[in-house]
BALOBA-1460 file (C-alpha; in Angstrom, 3 decimals):
// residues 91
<rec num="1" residu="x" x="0.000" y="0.000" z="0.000"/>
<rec num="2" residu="x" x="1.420" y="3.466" z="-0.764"/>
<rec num="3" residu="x" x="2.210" y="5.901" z="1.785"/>
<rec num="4" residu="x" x="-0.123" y="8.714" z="2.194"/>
<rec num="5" residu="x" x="1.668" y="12.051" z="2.858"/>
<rec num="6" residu="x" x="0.795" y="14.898" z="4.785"/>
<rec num="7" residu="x" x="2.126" y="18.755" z="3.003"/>
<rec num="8" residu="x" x="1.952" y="20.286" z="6.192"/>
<rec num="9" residu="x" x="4.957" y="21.237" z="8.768"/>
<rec num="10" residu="x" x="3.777" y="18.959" z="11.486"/>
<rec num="11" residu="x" x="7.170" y="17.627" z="13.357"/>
<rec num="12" residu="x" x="5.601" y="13.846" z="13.741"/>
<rec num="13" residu="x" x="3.089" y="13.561" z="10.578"/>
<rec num="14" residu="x" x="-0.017" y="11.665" z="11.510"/>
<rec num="15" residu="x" x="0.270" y="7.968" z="10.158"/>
<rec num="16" residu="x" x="-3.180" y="7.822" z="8.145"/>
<rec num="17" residu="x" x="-3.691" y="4.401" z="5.807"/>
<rec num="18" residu="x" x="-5.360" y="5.143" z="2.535"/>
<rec num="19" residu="x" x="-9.059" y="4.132" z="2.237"/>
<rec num="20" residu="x" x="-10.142" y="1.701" z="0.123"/>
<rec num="21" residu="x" x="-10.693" y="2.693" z="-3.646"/>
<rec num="22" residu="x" x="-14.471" y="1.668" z="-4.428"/>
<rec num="23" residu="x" x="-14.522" y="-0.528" z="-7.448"/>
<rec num="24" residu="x" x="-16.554" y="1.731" z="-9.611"/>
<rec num="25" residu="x" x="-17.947" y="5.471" z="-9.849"/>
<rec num="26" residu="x" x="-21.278" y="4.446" z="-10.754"/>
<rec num="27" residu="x" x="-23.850" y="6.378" z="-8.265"/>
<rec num="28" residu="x" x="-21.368" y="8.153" z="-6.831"/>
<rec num="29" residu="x" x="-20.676" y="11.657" z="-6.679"/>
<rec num="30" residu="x" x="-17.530" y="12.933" z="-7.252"/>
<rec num="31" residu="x" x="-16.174" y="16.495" z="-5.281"/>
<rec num="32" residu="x" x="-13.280" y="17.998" z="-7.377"/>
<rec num="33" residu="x" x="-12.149" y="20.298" z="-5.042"/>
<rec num="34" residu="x" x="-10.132" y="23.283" z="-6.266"/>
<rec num="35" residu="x" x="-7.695" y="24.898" z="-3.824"/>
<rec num="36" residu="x" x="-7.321" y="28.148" z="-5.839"/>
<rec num="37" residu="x" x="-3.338" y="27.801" z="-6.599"/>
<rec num="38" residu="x" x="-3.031" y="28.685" z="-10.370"/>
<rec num="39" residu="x" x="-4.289" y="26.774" z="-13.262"/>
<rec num="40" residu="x" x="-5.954" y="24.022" z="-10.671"/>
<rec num="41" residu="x" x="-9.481" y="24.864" z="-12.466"/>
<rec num="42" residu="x" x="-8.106" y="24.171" z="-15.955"/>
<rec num="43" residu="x" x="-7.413" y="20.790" z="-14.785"/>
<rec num="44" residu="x" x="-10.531" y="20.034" z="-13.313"/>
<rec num="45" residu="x" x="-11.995" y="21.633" z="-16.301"/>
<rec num="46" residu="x" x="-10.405" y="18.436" z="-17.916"/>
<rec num="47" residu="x" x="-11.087" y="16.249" z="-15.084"/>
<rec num="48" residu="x" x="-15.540" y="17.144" z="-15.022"/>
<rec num="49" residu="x" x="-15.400" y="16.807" z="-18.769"/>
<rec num="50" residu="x" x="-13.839" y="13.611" z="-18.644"/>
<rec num="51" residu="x" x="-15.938" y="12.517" z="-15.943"/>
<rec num="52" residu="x" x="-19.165" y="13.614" z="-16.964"/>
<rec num="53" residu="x" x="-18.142" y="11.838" z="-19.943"/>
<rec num="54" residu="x" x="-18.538" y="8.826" z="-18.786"/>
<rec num="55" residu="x" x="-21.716" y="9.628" z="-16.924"/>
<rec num="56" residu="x" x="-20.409" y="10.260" z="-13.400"/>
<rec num="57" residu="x" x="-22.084" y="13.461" z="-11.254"/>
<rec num="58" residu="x" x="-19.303" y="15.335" z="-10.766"/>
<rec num="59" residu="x" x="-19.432" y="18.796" z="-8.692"/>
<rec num="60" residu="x" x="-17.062" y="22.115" z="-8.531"/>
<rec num="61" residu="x" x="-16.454" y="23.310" z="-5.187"/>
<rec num="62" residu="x" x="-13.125" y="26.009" z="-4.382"/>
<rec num="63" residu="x" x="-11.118" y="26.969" z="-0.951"/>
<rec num="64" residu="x" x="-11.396" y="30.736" z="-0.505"/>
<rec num="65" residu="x" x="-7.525" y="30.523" z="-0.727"/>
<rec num="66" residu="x" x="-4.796" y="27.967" z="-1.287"/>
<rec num="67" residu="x" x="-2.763" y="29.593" z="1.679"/>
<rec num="68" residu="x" x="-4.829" y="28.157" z="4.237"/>
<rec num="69" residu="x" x="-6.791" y="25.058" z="5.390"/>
<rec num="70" residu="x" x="-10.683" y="24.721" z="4.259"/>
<rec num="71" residu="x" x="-13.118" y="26.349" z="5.906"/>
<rec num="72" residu="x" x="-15.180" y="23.860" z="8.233"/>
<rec num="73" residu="x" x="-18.785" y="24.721" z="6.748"/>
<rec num="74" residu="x" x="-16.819" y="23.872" z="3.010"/>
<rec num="75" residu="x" x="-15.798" y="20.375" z="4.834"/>
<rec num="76" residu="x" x="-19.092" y="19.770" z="5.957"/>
<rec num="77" residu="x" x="-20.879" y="21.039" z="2.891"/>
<rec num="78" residu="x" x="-18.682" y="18.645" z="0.402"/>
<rec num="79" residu="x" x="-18.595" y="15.572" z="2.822"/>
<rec num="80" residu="x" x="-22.434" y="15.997" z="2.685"/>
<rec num="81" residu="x" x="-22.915" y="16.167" z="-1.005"/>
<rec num="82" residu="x" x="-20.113" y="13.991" z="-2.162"/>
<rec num="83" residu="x" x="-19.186" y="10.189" z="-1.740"/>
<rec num="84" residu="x" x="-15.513" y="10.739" z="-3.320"/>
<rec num="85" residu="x" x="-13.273" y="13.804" z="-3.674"/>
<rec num="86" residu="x" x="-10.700" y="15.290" z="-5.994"/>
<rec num="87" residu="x" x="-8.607" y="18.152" z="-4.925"/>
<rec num="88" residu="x" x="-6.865" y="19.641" z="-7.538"/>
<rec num="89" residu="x" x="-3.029" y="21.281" z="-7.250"/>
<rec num="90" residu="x" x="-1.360" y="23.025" z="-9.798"/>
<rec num="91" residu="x" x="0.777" y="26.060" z="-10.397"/>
């Protein structure tokens, strides 16, 4: 299983195991999740077209700024909507 790595400056990272992958995105709804950083949103421009391709309900949501954590209310708002989620980084 790969590792799952944390960006942030803790000292001692949390060890966090990766959940499982579900075997298909049929009925599920997908969160791609744009942290604002530059050119993320042409990506998952890319990313909802592919998706919605192939008939999955994707949906947009975007951190206020890439400089700090989400909000709590976007947290809860996503994790109430979504099954599955996408965040997108680029520069």
């Amino acid at each position: 299983m790969p590792a799952l790595l944390d960006p942030t400056s803790e000292l001692l990272p949390a060890q966090r195991e990766a959940l499982p992958r579900p075997p298909s995105l049929s009925d599920k709804r997908v969160a791609l999740l744009d942290i604002s950083k530059p050119r993320g949103d042409v990506f998952l421009d890319h990313l909802e077209a592919k998706l919605g391709d192939i008939g999955v309900d994707a949906r947009r949501y975007s951190k206020p700024t890439f400089t700090r954590v989400a909000p709590v209310d976007l947290k809860h708002k996503i994790a109430s909507e979504c099954d599955i989620v996408i965040e997108a980084l680029a520069d």
